[in-house]
C-alpha positions, -999 to +999 in steps of 0.1 A: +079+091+753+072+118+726+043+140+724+033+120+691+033+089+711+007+103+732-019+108+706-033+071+703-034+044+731-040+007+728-077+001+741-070-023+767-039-001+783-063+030+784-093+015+801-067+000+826-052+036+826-081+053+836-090+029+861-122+011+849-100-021+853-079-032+880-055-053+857-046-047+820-055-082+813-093-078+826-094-047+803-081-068+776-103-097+781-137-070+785-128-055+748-122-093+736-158-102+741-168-068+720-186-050+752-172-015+739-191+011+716-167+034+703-178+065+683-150+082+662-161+110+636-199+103+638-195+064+633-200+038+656-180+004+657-177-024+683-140-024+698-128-059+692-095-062+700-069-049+727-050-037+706-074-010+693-063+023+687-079+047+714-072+088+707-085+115+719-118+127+712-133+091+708-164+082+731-172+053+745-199+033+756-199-002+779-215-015+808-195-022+839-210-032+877-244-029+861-241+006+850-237+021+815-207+040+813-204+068+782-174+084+782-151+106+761-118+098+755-096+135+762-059+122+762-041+087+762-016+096+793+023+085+799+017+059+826-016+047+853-014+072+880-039+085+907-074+081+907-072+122+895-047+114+875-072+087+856-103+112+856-082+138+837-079+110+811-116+111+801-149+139+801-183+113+812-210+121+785-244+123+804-268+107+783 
């Protein structure tokens, strides 16, 4: 894969990625139902679809296991790896 392919990742691959998800099609079903804030350049949205582009810099914001999760988005990675692998994938954002 080249670096420029690295820049951007489709939401659901890099939640699954990073390991909030156990399967890409959980991921993909959680951003289906809108549960995702993203923040790019100052402006919110509401990720809508799996196939949402993800790049680095974004932040995030969703609740998962009863928790609110606020993350930013540092690089889309090659592949889902170890659980340090996935951590170097994001920064968390304390409130």
């Amino acid at each position: 894969m080249s670096e420029a392919g690295l820049e951007a990742c489709r939401a659901d691959v890099w939640l699954w990625r990073a390991r909030f998800f156990k399967t890409r099609s959980m991921a993909g079903r959680f951003v289906e139902e809108g549960r995702i804030r993203l923040t790019r350049a100052g402006v919110e949205s509401r990720v809508d679809k799996p196939s949402r582009a993800l790049k680095a810099g974004d932040g995030l914001v969703f609740a998962l296991g009863g928790r609110i999760i606020a993350v930013r988005v540092l690089e889309a990675g090659e592949r889902r790896g170890s659980a340090s692998e996935a951590r170097a994938l994001y920064e968390v954002v304390e409130g």
